[in-house]
C-alpha positions in Angstrom: -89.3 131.3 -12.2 -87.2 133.9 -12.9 -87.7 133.7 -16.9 -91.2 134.3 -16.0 -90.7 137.5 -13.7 -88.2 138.5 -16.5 -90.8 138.2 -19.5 -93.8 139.8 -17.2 -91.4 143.3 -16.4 -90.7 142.9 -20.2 -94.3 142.8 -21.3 -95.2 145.3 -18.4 -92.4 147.8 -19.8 -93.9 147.3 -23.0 -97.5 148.5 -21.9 -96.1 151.4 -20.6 -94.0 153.0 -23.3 -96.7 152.4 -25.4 -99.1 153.8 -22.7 -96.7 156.9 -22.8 -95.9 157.3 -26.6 -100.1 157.4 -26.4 -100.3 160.2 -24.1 -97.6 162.3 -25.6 -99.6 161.9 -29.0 -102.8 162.8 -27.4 -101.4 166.0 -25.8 -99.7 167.3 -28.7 -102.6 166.7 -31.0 -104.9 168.1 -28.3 -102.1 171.5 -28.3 -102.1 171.5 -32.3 -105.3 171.8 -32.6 -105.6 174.5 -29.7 -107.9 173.0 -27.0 -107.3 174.5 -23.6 -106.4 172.2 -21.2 -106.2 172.8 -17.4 -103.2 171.3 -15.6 -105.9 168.6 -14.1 -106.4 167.3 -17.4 -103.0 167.3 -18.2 -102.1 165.3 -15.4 -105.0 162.7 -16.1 -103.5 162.1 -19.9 -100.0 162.0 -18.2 -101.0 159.8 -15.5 -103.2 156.9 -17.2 -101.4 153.9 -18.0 -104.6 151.9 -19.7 -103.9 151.5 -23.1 -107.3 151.0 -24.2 -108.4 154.1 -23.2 -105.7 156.2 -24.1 -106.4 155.0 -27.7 -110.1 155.9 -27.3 -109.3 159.2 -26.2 -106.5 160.2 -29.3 -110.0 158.4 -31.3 -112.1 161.5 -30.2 -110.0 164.0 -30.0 -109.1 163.2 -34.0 -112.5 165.2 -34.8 -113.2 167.5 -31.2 -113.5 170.8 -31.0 -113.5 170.7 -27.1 -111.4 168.8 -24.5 -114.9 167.8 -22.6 -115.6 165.9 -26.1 -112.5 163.9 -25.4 -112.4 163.4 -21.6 -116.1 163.3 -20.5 -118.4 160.3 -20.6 -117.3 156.6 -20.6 -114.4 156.0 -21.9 -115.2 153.2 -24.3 
């Protein structure tokens, strides 16, 4: 039982570094190429742990030329 607790904090600790390495790429390419972003938009990139759509966001903002293009809408 507690190889199993051990391996799920593992994978879990996993998910989030990568979740965060995600969002810190996302915010800098969002400040290189000079979108203004309000602090709620900040937080929402900073606060969102879901892999999948972290990764569709960076996607998006590859070719945006507004923050709206990146957060609005579904994110799939």
């Amino acid at each position: 039982m507690a190889e199993v607790l051990r391996e799920q904090g593992h994978s879990q600790g996993l998910i989030e570094g990568e979740a965060k390495g995600l969002s810190k790429a996302l915010l800098r390419l969002l400040d290189a190429k000079g979108l203004r972003m309000d602090d709620a938009s900040r937080q929402l990139i900073q606060r969102c742990k879901d892999v999948p759509t972290l990764e569709r966001w960076l996607e998006r903002a590859l070719g945006a030329t507004r923050l709206s293009e990146v957060l609005d809408g579904p994110a799939q």
